[in-house]
N, C-alpha and C positions, 0 to 999 in steps of 0.2 A: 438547704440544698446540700447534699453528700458531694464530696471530694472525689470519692474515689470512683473509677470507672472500670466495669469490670470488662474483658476482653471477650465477655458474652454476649454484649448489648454491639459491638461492634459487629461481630459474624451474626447476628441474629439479622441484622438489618440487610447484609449482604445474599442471607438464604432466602431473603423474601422476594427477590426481585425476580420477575415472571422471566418466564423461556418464551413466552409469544412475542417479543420484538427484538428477538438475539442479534440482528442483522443491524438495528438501529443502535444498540447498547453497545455491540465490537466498534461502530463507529465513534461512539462518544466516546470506549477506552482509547480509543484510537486521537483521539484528539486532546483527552486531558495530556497523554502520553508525549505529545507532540511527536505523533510520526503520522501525520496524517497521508505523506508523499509514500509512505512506504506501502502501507494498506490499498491504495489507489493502485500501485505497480503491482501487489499480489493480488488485489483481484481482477487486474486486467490477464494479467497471466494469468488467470485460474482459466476465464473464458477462451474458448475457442477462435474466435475473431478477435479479440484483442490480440491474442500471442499470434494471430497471423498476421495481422495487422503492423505489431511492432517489426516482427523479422523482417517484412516486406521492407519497412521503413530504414531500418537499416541496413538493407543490402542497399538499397537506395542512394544512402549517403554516401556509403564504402563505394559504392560504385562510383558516384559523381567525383568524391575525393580523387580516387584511383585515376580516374580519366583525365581528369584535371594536371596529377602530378606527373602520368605520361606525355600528355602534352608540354607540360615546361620544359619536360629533361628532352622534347623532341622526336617520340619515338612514335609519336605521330601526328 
C-alpha cells in the first residue's frame, strides 16, 4: 500500500461528478457546510412568491407591532 497521495486522485474524483443533479449536489454542499438555513432563505428569495410572500409577512408584523405600541403609548 503506497503512503503517498497525490493531489491528483483527489480532483480527479471531484471532476467526475455529473451536472445532471446540480440542484440535489448544492444541497448536500449545503448541508455538509452546515448552512442549510441560509440556502432555504436564498432560494426562497430567488422565487417570486417566496420574496412576496416574505415582505407580505413582514409588513405584517411591523404593522401588528406598530399598532400595538400606539395603543400602549394611547394614541389610539
Amino acid at each position: 500500500m503506497n503512503a503517498i497521495m497525490t493531489n491528483f486522485d483527489l480532483e480527479g474524483a471531484e471532476a467526475h461528478v455529473s451536472r445532471k443533479w446540480e440542484g440535489l449536489s448544492e444541497i448536500d454542499q449545503a448541508i455538509r457546510e452546515n448552512r442549510l438555513m441560509e440556502y432555504r432563505i436564498q432560494k426562497s428569495w430567488a422565487d417570486p412568491w417566496g420574496r412576496t410572500l416574505t415582505i407580505l409577512g413582514v409588513v405584517v408584523i411591523v404593522g401588528v407591532f406598530a399598532f400595538l405600541a400606539g395603543a400602549s403609548f394611547g394614541l389610539w
